[in-house]
C-alpha positions as CSV (number, residue, x, y, z in Angstrom):
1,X,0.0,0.0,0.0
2,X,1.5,3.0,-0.9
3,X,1.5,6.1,1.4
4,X,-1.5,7.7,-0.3
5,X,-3.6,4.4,0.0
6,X,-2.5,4.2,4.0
7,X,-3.9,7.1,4.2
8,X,-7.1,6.8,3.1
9,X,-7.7,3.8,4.3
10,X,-7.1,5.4,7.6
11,X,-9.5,7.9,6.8
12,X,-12.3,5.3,5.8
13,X,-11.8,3.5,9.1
14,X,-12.4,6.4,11.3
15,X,-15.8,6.5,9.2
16,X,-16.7,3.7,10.5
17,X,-16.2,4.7,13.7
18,X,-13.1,2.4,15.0
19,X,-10.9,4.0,17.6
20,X,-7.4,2.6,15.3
21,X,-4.3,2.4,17.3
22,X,-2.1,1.1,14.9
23,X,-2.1,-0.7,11.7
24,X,1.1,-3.2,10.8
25,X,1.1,-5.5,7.5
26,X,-0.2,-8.7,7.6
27,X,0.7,-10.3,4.7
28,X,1.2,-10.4,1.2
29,X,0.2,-12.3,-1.8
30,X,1.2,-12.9,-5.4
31,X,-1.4,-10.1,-6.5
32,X,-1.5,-6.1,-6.4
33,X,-3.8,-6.9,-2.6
34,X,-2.2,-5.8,0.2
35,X,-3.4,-6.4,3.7
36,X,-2.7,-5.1,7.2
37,X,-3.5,-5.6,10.8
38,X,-5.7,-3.0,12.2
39,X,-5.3,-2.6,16.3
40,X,-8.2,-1.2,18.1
41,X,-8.4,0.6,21.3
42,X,-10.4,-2.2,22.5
43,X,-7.8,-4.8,21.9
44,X,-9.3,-6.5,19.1
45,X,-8.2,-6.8,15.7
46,X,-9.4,-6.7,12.4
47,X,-7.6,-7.2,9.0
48,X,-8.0,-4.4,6.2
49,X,-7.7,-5.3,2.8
50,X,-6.2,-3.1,0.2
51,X,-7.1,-4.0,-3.6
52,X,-6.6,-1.1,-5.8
53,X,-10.0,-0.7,-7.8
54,X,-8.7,-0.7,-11.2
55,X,-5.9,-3.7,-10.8
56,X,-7.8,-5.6,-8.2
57,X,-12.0,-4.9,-8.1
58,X,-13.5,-6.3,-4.8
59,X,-16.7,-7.6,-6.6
60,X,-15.1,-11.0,-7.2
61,X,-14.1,-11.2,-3.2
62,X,-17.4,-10.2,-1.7
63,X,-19.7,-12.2,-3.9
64,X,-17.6,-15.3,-3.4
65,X,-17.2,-14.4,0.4
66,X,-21.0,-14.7,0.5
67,X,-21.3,-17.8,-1.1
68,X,-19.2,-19.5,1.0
69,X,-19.7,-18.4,4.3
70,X,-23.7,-19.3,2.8
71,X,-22.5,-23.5,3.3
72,X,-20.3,-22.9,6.9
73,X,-17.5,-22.6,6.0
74,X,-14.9,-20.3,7.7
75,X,-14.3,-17.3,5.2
76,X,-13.6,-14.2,7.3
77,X,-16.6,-12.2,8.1
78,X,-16.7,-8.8,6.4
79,X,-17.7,-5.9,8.6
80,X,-17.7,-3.6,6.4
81,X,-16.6,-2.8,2.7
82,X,-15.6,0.2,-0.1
83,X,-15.7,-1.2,-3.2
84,X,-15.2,2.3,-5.0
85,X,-12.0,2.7,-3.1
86,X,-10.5,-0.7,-3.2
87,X,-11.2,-1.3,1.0
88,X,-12.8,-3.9,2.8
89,X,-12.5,-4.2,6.5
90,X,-12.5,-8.2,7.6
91,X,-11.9,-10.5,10.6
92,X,-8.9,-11.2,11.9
93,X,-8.7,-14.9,11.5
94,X,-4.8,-14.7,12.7
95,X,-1.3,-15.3,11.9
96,X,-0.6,-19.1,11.8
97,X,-1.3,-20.3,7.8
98,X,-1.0,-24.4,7.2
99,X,2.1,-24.0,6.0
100,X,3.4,-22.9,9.3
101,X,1.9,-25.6,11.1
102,X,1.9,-29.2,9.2
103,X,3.7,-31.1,10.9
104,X,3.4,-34.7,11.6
105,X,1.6,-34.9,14.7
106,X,-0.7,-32.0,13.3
107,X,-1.1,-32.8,9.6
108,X,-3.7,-35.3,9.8
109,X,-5.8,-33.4,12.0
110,X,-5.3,-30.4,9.8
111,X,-5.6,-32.0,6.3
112,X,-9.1,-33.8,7.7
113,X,-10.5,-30.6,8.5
114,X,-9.4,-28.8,5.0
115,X,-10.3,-32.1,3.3
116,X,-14.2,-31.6,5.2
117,X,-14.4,-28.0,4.1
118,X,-13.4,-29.0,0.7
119,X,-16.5,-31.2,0.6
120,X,-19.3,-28.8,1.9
121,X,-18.1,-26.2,-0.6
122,X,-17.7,-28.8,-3.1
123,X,-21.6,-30.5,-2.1
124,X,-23.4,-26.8,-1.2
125,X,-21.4,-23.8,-2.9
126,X,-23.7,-21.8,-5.4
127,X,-21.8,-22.1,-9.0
128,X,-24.7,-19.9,-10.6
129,X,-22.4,-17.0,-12.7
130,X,-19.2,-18.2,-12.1
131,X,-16.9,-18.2,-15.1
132,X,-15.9,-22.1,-16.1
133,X,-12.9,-23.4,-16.4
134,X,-13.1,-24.4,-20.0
135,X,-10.7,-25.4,-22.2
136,X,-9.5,-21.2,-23.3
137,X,-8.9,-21.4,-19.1
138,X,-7.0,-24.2,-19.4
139,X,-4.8,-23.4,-22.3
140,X,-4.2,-19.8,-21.5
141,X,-2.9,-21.2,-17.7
142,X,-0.2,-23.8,-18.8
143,X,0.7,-21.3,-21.8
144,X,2.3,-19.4,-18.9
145,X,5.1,-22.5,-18.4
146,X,6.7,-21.5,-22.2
147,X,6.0,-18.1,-21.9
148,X,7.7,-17.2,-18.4
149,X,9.6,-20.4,-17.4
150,X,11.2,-21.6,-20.6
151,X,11.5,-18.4,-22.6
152,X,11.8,-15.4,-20.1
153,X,13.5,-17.3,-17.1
154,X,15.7,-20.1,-19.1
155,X,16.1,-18.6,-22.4
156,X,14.7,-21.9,-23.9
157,X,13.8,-22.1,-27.8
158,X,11.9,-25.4,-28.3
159,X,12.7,-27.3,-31.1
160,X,9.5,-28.0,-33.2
161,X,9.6,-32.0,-31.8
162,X,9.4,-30.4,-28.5
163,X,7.0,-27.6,-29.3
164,X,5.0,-30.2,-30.5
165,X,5.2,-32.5,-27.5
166,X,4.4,-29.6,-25.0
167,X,0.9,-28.9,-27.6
168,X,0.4,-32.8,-27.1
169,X,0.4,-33.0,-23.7
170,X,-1.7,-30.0,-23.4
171,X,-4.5,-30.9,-25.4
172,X,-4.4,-34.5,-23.3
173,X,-4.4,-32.4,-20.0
174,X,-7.5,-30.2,-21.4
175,X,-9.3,-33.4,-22.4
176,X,-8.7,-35.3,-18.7
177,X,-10.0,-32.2,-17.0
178,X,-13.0,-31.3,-18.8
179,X,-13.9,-34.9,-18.4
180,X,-14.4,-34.9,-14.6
181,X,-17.8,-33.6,-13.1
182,X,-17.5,-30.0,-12.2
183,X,-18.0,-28.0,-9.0
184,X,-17.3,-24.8,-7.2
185,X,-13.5,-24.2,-7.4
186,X,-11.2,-22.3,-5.2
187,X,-8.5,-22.6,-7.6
188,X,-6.2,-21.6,-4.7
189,X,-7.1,-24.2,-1.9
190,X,-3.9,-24.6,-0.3
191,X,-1.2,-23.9,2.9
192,X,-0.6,-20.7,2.0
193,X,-4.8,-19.7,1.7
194,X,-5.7,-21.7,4.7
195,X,-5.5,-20.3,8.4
196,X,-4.5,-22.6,11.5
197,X,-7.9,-21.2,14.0
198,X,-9.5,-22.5,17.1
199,X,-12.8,-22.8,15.9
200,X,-14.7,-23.8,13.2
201,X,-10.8,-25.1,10.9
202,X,-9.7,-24.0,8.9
203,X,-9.9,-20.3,8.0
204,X,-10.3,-20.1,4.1
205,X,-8.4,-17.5,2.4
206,X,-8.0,-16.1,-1.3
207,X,-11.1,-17.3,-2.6
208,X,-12.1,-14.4,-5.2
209,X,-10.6,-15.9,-8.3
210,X,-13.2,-19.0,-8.1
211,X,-14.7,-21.0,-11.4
212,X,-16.7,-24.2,-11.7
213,X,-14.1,-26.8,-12.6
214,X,-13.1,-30.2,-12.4
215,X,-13.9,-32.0,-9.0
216,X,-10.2,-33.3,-8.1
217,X,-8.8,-29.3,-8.9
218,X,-8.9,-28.4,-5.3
219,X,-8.3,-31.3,-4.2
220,X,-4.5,-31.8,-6.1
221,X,-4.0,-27.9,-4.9
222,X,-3.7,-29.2,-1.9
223,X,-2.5,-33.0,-1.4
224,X,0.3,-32.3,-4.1
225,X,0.7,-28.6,-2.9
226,X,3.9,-26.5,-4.3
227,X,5.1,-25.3,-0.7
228,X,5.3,-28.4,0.9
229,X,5.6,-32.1,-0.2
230,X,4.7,-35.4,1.6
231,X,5.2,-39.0,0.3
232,X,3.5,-40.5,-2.3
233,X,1.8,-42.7,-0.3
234,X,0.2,-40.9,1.8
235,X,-1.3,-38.7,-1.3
236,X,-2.7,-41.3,-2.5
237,X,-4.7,-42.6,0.8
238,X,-5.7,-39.5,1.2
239,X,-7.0,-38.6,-2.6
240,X,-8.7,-42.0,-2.2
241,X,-10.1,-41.1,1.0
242,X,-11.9,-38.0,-0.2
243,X,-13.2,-39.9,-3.2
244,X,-15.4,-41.6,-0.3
245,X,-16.1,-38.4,1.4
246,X,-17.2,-36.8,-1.8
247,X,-19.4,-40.0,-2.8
248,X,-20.7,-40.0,0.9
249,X,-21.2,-36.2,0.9
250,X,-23.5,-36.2,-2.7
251,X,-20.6,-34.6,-4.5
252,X,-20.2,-37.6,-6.4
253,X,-22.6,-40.0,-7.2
254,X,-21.8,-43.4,-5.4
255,X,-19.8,-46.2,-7.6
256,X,-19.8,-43.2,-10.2
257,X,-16.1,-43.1,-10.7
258,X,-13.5,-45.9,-9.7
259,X,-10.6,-45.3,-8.0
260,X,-8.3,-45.6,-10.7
261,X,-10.3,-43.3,-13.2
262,X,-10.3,-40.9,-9.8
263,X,-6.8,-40.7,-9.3
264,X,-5.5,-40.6,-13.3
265,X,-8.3,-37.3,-13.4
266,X,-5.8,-36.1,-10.0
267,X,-2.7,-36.9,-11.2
268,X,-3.2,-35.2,-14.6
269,X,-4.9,-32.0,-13.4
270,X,-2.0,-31.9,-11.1
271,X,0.4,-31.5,-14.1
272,X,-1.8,-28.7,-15.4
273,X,-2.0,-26.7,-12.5
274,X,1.8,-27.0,-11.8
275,X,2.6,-26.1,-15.3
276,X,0.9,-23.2,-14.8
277,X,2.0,-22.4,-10.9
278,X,5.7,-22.7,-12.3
279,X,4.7,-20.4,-15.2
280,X,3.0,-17.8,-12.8
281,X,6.4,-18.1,-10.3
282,X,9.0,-17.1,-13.1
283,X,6.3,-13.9,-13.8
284,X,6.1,-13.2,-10.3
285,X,10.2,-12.8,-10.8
286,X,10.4,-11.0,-14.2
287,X,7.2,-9.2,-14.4
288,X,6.6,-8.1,-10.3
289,X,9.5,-8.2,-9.2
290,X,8.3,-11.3,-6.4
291,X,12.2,-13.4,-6.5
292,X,10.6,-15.4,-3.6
293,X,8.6,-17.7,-5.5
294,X,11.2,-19.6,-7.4
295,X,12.3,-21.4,-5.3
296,X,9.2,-23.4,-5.1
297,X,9.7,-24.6,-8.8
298,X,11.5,-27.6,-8.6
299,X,9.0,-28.8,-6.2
300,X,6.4,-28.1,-8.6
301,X,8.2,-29.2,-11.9
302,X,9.2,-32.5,-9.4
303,X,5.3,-33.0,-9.3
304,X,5.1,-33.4,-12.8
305,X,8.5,-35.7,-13.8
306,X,6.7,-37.8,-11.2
307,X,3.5,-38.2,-12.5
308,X,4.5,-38.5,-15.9
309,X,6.5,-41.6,-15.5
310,X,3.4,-43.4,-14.2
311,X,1.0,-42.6,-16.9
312,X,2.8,-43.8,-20.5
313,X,0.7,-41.0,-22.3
314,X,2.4,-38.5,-20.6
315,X,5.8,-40.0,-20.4
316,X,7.8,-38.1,-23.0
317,X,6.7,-34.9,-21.5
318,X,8.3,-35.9,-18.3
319,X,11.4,-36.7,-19.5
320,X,11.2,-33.5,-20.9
321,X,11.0,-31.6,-18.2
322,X,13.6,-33.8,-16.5
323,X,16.5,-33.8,-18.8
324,X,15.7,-30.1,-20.7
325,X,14.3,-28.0,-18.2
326,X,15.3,-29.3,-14.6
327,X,18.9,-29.2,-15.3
328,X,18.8,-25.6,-17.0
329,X,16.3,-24.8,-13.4
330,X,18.9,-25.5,-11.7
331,X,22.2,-23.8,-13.6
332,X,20.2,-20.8,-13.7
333,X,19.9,-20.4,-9.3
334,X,23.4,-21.4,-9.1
335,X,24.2,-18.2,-11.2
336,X,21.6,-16.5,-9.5
């Protein structure tokens, strides 16, 4: 928030009629937002949200904040909101994200309840008017992995066998995803976007950019999440063990969808979403000036080598990434 913005906001508040002490940044995120910690006399707190009107419009945010906190979820309550000036005033659902917190004595406790939120919205949430996530989404999202990553961030120019491979896989990606049933989708759902509270877990961040989409979307954004890793193994149970939630929860029909068709429709709208996370990382670098975000790549591009070696369609792409791109990843941060 620039100085100007700090101070209006300030000026909004104190037309609302909150006694401010002081107001310290929260957080940040890889958009033009910006939010900070407002401390009242009282010794509450409440969270302001800056999102400059014409980068960041706040009709998105409250209409999605409605629909949500409409199934009981935990979306942070808003008191108050200036759409015209790029404020809303929210609750202060504190400091301690997932990310912070898994652990192993915690992350079953703490997966369970995201994985339980993930089915009401998933079973309840009001798609009416939201945009789909069709196959222009799709395309225009992993278009970012040549764009920023190769090009911009590597200096890559794909050969036409290659070009051709990465249009291959692509179309196969588009084709799995628009396959699954669709639902309401975060598109964000993971540590970074879900608070650690005592009540009512988790706290649900970042929802404005939401779509209906494919059912196992959320789902991958979080199980094969690009801040954090866990073994295989332990994906897969718990993949499979919402696949029973969402069948006993009406998200999916019972006996609908076996497990194998289930976790091929994960696995491959994994690879789409990190394609297009490790594209949106290198931009947050060249275009926003965000360094902070590449070093998350390799843990995202190691998603997809992975997955690709177990699905033959999808097996030259991963050697791909593993002997042209990985390599390169990693002579560019040495020289970093």
């Amino acid at each position: 928030m620039t100085d100007t913005r700090l101070q209006s906001a300030r000026a909004w508040l104190e037309t609302l009629g909150l006694a401010v002490e002081a107001m310290t940044p929260a957080s940040e995120d890889a958009s033009f937002r910006r939010y900070f910690r407002v401390h009242l006399a009282s010794g509450e707190s409440r969270i302001l949200m800056d999102a400059p009107p014409d980068k960041e419009p706040l009709g998105p945010f409250l209409d999605i904040a409605a629909r949500l906190a409409a199934v009981g979820v935990h979306v942070p309550e808003v008191y108050a909101s200036a759409p015209e000036a790029g404020f809303v005033l929210l609750e202060d659902l504190g400091a301690t994200c997932y990310l912070e917190a898994l652990d192993e004595d915690r992350v079953e406790r703490l997966y369970g309840d995201a994985l339980g939120a993930l089915a009401a919205i998933q079973c309840l949430a009001d798609t009416e008017g939201l945009p789909p996530y069709d196959a222009t989404r799709l395309q225009a999202e992993m278009s970012l992995f040549p764009e920023w990553l190769l090009t911009r961030h590597l200096g890559m120019t794909l050969t036409p066998a290659q070009h051709d491979l990465l249009e291959r896989t692509r179309a196969r990606l588009v084709e799995a995803a628009l396959a699954q049933p669709r639902v309401f989708v975060h598109r964000d759902y993971h540590s970074r976007n879900l608070m650690v509270v005592p009540a009512h877990n988790p706290g649900i961040l970042d929802f404005q950019d939401a779509v209906a989409g494919p059912v196992t979307y959320d789902l991958v954004s979080l199980l094969r999440d690009c801040y954090v890793a866990w073994p295989e193994d332990r994906v897969r149970d718990w993949a499979l063990g919402y696949l029973q939630l969402a069948e006993q929860t009406g998200v999916l029909r019972a006996k609908a969808v076996d497990e194998d068709t289930f976790l091929r429709w994960f696995d491959w709208m994994g690879v789409q979403r990190h394609l297009k996370a490790a594209g949106i990382f290198a931009r947050l670098w060249h275009r926003d000036g965000k360094p902070g975000y590449l070093a998350d790549v390799p843990r995202t591009l190691g998603y997809v080598v992975a997955v690709c070696r177990r699905h033959p369609e999808l097996a030259p792409f991963g050697r791909f990434v593993a002997e042209e791109v990985l390599p390169r990843l990693e002579a560019r941060a040495d020289t970093a």
